[in-house]
C-alpha positions as CSV (number, residue, x, y, z in Angstrom):
1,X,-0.8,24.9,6.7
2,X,-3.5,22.9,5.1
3,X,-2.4,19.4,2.6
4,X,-6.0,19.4,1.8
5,X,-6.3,18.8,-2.5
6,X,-9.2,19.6,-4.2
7,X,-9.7,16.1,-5.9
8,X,-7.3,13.0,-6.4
9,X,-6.3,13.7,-9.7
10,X,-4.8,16.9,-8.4
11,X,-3.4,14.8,-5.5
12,X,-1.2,12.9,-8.1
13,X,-1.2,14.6,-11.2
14,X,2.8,15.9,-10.6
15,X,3.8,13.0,-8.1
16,X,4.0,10.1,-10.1
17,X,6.4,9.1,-13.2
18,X,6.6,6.1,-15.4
19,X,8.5,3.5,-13.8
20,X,7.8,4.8,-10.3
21,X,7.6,2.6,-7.0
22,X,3.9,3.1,-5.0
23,X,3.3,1.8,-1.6
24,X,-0.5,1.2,-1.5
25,X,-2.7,0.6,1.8
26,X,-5.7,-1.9,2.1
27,X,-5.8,-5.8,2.6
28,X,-8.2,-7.3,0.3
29,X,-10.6,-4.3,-0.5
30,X,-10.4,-3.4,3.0
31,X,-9.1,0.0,3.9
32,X,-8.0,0.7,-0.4
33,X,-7.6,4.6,-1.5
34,X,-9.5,3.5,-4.1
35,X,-10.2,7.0,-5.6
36,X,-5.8,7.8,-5.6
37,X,-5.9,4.3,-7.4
38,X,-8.3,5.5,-10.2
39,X,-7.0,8.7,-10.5
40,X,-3.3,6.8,-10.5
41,X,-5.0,4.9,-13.2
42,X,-6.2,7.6,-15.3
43,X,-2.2,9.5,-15.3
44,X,-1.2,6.8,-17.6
45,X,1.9,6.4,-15.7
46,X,3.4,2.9,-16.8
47,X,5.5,0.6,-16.0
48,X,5.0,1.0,-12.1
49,X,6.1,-0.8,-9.4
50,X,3.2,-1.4,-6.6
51,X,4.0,-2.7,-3.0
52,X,1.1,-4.1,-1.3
53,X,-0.3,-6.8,0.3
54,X,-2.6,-8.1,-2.8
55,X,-3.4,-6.8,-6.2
56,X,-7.9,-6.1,-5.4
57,X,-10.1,-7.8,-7.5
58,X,-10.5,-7.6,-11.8
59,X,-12.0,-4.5,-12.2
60,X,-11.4,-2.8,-9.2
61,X,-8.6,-1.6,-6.6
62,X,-5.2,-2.4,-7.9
63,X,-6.6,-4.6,-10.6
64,X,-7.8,-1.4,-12.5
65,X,-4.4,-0.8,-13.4
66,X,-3.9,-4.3,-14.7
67,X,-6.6,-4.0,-16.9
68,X,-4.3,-0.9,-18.4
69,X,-1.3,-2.7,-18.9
70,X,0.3,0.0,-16.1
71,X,1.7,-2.5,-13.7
72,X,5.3,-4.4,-14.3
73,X,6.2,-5.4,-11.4
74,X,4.3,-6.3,-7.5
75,X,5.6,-7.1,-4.3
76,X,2.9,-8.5,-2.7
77,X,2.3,-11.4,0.1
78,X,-1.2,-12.7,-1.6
79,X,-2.7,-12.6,-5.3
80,X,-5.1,-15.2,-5.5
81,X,-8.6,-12.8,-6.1
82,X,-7.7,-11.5,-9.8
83,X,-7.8,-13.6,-12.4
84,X,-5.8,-11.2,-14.8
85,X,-3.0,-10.8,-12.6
86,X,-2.8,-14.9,-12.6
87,X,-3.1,-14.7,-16.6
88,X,-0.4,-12.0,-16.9
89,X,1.7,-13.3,-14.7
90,X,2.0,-16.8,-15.9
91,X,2.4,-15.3,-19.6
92,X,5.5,-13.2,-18.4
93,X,3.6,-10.0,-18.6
94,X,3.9,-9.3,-15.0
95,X,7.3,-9.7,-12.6
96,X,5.6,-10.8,-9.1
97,X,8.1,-10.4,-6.1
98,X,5.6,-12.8,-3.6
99,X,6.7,-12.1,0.3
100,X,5.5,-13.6,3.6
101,X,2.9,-11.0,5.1
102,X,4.6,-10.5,8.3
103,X,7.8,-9.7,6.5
104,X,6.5,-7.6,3.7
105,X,4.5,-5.6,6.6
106,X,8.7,-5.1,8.3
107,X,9.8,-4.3,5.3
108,X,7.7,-1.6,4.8
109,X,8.0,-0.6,8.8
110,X,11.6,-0.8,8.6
111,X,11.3,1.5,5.7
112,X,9.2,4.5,7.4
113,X,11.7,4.0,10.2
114,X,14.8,4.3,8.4
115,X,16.2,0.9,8.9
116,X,18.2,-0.7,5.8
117,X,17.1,-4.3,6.9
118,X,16.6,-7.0,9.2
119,X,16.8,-10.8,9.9
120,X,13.8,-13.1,10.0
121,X,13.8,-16.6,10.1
122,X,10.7,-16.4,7.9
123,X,11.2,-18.0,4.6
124,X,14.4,-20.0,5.4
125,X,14.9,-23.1,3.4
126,X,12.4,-22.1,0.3
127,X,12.5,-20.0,-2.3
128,X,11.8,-16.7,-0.3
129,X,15.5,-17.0,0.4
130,X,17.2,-17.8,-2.6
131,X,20.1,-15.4,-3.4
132,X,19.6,-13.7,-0.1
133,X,22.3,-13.8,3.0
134,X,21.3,-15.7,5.7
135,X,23.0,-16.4,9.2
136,X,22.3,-18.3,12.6
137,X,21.3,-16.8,15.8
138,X,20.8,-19.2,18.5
139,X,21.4,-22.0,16.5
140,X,18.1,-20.6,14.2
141,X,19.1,-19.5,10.7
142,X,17.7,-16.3,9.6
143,X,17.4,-14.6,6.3
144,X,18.6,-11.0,5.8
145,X,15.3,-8.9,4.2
146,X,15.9,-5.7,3.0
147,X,13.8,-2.3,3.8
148,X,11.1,-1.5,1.0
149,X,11.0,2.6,0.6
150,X,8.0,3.7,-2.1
151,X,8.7,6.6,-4.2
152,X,4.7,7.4,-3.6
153,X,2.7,6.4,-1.1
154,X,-1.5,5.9,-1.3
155,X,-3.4,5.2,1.9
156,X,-7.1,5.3,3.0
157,X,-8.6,6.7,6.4
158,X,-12.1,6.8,8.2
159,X,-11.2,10.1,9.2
160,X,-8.0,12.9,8.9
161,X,-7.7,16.9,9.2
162,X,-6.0,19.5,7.4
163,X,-2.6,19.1,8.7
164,X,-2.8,15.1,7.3
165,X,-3.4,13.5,10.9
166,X,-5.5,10.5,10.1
167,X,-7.5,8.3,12.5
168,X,-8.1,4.7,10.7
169,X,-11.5,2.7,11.0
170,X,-10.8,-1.0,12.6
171,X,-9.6,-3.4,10.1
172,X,-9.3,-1.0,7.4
173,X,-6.2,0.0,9.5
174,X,-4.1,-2.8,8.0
175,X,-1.2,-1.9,6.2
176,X,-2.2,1.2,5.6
177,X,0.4,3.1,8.3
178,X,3.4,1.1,7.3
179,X,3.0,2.3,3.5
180,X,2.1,6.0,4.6
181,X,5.4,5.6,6.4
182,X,7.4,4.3,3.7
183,X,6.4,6.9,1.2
184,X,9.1,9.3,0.3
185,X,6.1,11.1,-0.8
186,X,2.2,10.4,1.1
187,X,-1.1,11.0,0.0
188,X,-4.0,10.3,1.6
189,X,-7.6,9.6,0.8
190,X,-9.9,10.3,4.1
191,X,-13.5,9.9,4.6
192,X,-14.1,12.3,7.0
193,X,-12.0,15.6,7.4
194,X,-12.1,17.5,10.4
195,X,-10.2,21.0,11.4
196,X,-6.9,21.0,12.7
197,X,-6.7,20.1,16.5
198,X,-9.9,18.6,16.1
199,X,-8.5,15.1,16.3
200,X,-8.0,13.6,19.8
201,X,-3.7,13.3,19.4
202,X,-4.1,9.7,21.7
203,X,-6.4,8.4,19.5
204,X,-4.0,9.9,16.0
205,X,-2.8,6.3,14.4
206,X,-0.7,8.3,11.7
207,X,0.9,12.2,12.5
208,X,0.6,14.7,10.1
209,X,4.7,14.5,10.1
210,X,4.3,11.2,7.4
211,X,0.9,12.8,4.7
212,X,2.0,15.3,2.7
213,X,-1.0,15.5,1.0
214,X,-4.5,15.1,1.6
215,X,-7.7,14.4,-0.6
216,X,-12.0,14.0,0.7
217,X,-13.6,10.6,-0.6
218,X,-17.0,11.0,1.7
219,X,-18.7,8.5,-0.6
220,X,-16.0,5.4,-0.7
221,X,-17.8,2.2,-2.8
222,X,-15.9,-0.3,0.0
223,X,-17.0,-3.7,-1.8
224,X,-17.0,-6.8,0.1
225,X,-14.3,-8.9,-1.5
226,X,-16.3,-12.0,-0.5
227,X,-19.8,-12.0,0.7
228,X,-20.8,-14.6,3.2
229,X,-24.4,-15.8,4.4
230,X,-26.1,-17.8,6.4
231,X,-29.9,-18.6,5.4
């Protein structure tokens, strides 16, 4: 059975609601669905909850839907490339959940994998753990971290068939797998699309068994979220 959508809006047009929670790939502007996050843009959906690793840049990625006024609240591990999310957040505008990379990337793996939560010693002592249990192990104190679950998931991939087997291209591989995991729902935005059994199955990063639906971006913008030179 083919996932394959005819354009992103399509994709999402029935998937997301106002106050839904969306898992979204990409680190930086590496590896973003950035066509899924201007098509989730142009739903007008509000007050959404986004899990990922940053928030893109003003004007582009995730920070398209700042611009809106669609985000309320992020769980993200870094933030410091958009200037709007700094100005909303410090006004109150914006609830920011910040989480240590490592753990937000088990939360979301624990997440696809059905796992409530899990200790990590990450984040003892500061603020990460406020209000959270903690206990020792081996005379190390740990804080308990619960599972993120995304009511939607948006990933990129270089390449992905019809059955929603995708193949990611180096870096832009990322977080991308954990969020298509976590999703109780997956789309996915693929470069390339190839017939069913045309991927090699070793070489398969993320089964068909986790994308529910999947959308052609053969022209991706991919910006470089910092350009540098040498003369």
């Amino acid at each position: 059975m083919s996932k394959l959508y005819p354009s992103a809006d399509a994709a999402i047009a029935d998937l997301v609601d106002d106050g839904s929670t969306l898992a979204v790939g990409g680190f930086g502007l590496c590896g973003i669905p950035e066509a899924l996050i201007t098509a989730l843009r142009d739903t007008g959906r509000h007050d959404l909850t986004v899990i990922s690793n940053n928030a893109g840049v003003d004007g582009f990625g995730l920070g398209l839907l700042l611009e809106t006024r669609q985000l309320s609240r992020m769980i993200s591990s870094y933030v410091g490339e958009n200037k709007e999310f700094e100005r909303q957040y410090l006004a109150g505008e914006l609830e920011v959940e910040l989480t240590p990379q490592g753990t937000l990337a088990e939360k979301l793996r624990a997440g696809g994998a059905g796992i409530p939560a899990f200790f990590t010693p990450t984040g003892y002592g500061t603020l990460v753990a406020e209000g959270k249990e903690t206990r020792e192990f081996d005379g190390r104190w740990h804080v308990l971290e619960e599972a993120l679950v995304a009511d939607v998931s948006l990933v990129k991939a270089w390449k992905g068939d019809r059955a929603g087997n995708l193949v990611y291209r180096r870096t832009a591989r990322n977080f991308n797998p954990l969020c298509a995991a976590a999703g109780r729902v997956c789309v996915a935005e693929v470069e390339q699309l190839v017939d069913t059994g045309e991927l090699d199955p070793d070489q398969i990063h993320t089964p068909g068994i986790y994308v529910d639906r999947v959308v052609l971006n053969p022209t991706p913008e991919k910006r470089v979220e910092q350009r540098t030179v040498r003369e």
